[in-house]
C-alpha positions, 0 to 999 in steps of 0.5 A: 500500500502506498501513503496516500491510500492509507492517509485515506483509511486514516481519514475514514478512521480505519484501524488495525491490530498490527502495521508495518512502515518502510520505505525510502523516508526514514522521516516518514517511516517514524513520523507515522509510526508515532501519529498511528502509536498516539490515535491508540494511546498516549506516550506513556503506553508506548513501548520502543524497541530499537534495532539488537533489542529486539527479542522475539519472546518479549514482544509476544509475551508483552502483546499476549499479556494485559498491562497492569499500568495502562489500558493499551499496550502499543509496540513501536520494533525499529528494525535494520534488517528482516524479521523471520516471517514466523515471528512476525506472523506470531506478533500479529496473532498476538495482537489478533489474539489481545485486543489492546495491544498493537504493534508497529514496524519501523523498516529503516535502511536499505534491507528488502522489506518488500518481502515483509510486506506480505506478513500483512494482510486484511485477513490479518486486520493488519497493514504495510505501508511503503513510504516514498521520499515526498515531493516539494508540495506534499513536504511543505504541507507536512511541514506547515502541519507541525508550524500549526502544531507549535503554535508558530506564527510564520510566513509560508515563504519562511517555511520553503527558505528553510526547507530549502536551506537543508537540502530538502531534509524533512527531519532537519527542517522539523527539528529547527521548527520546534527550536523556533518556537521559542522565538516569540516572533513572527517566523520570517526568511531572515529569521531562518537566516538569523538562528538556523543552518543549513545541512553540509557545506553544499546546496543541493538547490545550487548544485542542481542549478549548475548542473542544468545550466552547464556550471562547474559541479565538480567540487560540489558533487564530490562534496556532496556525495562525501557529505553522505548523501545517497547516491540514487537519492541524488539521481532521484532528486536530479530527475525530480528537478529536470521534472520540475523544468520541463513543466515550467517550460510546458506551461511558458509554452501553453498558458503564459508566464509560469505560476509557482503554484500552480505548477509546483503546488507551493511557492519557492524562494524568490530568487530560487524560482527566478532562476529556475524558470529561466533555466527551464524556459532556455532549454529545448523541449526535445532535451528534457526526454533525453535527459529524463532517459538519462537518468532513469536508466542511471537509476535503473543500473545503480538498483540492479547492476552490481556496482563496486564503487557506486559514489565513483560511478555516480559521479562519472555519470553525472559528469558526462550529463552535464557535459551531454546536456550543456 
């Protein structure tokens, strides 16, 4: 099941015994895990499990069994690898079985939890959810959701600044929201200027921008990736912004001068959009196909070949882009 049909069962109030949440996300992944842990019970009465703590025993004997000090027993197992389907099936017939507990699996890493997701069936009243890293517009409703729960006052522009300035790292940006809020003042883009920084000494904004317009990437993308960022994140991320060009340039082409928000679903930084639609209107219709191609063949061979040096081969490919697409 993919996020936006469960965020539909949600709506509907819909509930299960057992749920599982991995995914390319991690933020995502912890996020819904904890909004589905506390529409049960309240922190107090949910237990976490992170990675060698898990034990098999302990969790069926603490879902099977009432707890004498909360009404609820919730069950949040954070996992790094797969967990046997025996003992996963057992911890679902567990909550089945005891009508207060739940449990909920956190899949992080790149482990192939895509075989877990069998375990979870409406047969079983339970349920996985595979998390996808969001676009820019459903990002920026997330983060707008949790200013609203901190009582931020804020401008909607200081939020994209922010978003921005780390790289498009949800977790990063909500843990500055909450260090904010006990400013007692309007949030504004010089506000983020004045007490946040940026993720890393690279803009991934920036580099994606020199990349596109033919700029010098080679410091950049070596620091980049040295940074840590993961490679088919960055080609993902490469894609999704050549997406964002070519449908600037489609709308320039139909309807007229490009509207940020209808096209993206929210609006950027002045200069940063500025930028972008000059760049996407300077570039041949015909080149975002090849470019487009480009990239989800990279994507496709760094998924299913067997690379050894992936950051190596990433960034000669993305060399020869820049140079194939000037």
């Amino acid at each position: 099941m993919y996020k936006n049909e469960f965020d539909n069962l949600l709506r509907q109030n819909k509930t299960f015994c057992a749920y599982m949440f991995y995914g390319q996300s991690a933020f995502l992944i912890e996020h819904y895990a904890q909004k589905v842990a506390l529409s049960f019970g309240t922190s107090d009465e949910i237990e976490k499990i992170y990675y060698d703590e898990y034990d098999f025993k302990y969790c069926k004997n603490k879902l099977l069994q009432s707890s004498l000090f909360a009404s609820k027993n919730i069950l949040i197992i954070k996992v790094d690898k797969k967990i046997p389907k025996t003992e996963v099936t057992e911890l679902i017939q567990a909550c089945n079985v005891n009508p207060d507990s739940v449990v909920i699996f956190c899949g992080m890493g790149d482990a192939d939890f895509k075989v877990m997701e069998g375990y979870f069936t409406l047969k079983t009243n339970s349920v996985c959810v595979r998390m996808f890293t969001p676009f820019a517009n459903e990002a920026l409703k997330i983060i707008e959701e949790e200013a609203k729960k901190l009582n931020l006052q804020y401008e909607i522009s200081a939020l994209n600044h922010l978003y921005f300035m780390h790289r498009h790292d949800l977790g990063l940006t909500i843990n500055d929201l909450k260090k904010l809020s006990v400013l007692n003042e309007t949030i504004s883009s010089k506000v983020i200027d004045q007490q946040c920084f940026g993720f890393g000494s690279v803009s991934l904004e920036d580099f994606l921008f020199n990349l596109l317009s033919a700029g010098n990437i080679n410091r950049d993308l070596y620091s980049l990736l040295e940074e840590g960022a993961n490679e088919i994140y960055l080609v993902t991320q490469i894609t999704a912004y050549v997406q964002q060009l070519f449908m600037i340039n489609a709308y320039a082409r139909t309807v007229g001068a490009p509207n940020a928000k209808e096209i993206l679903g929210f609006i950027p930084p002045k200069k940063i959009w500025e930028d972008k639609c000059k760049l996407a209107i300077s570039i041949h219709p015909k080149k975002f196909q090849a470019m487009l191609e480009y990239l989800n063949n990279l994507e496709l061979e760094l998924k299913t070949l067997k690379i050894n040096d992936q950051n190596a081969y990433v960034q000669a490919s993305l060399r020869k882009f820049s140079v194939l697409f000037r």
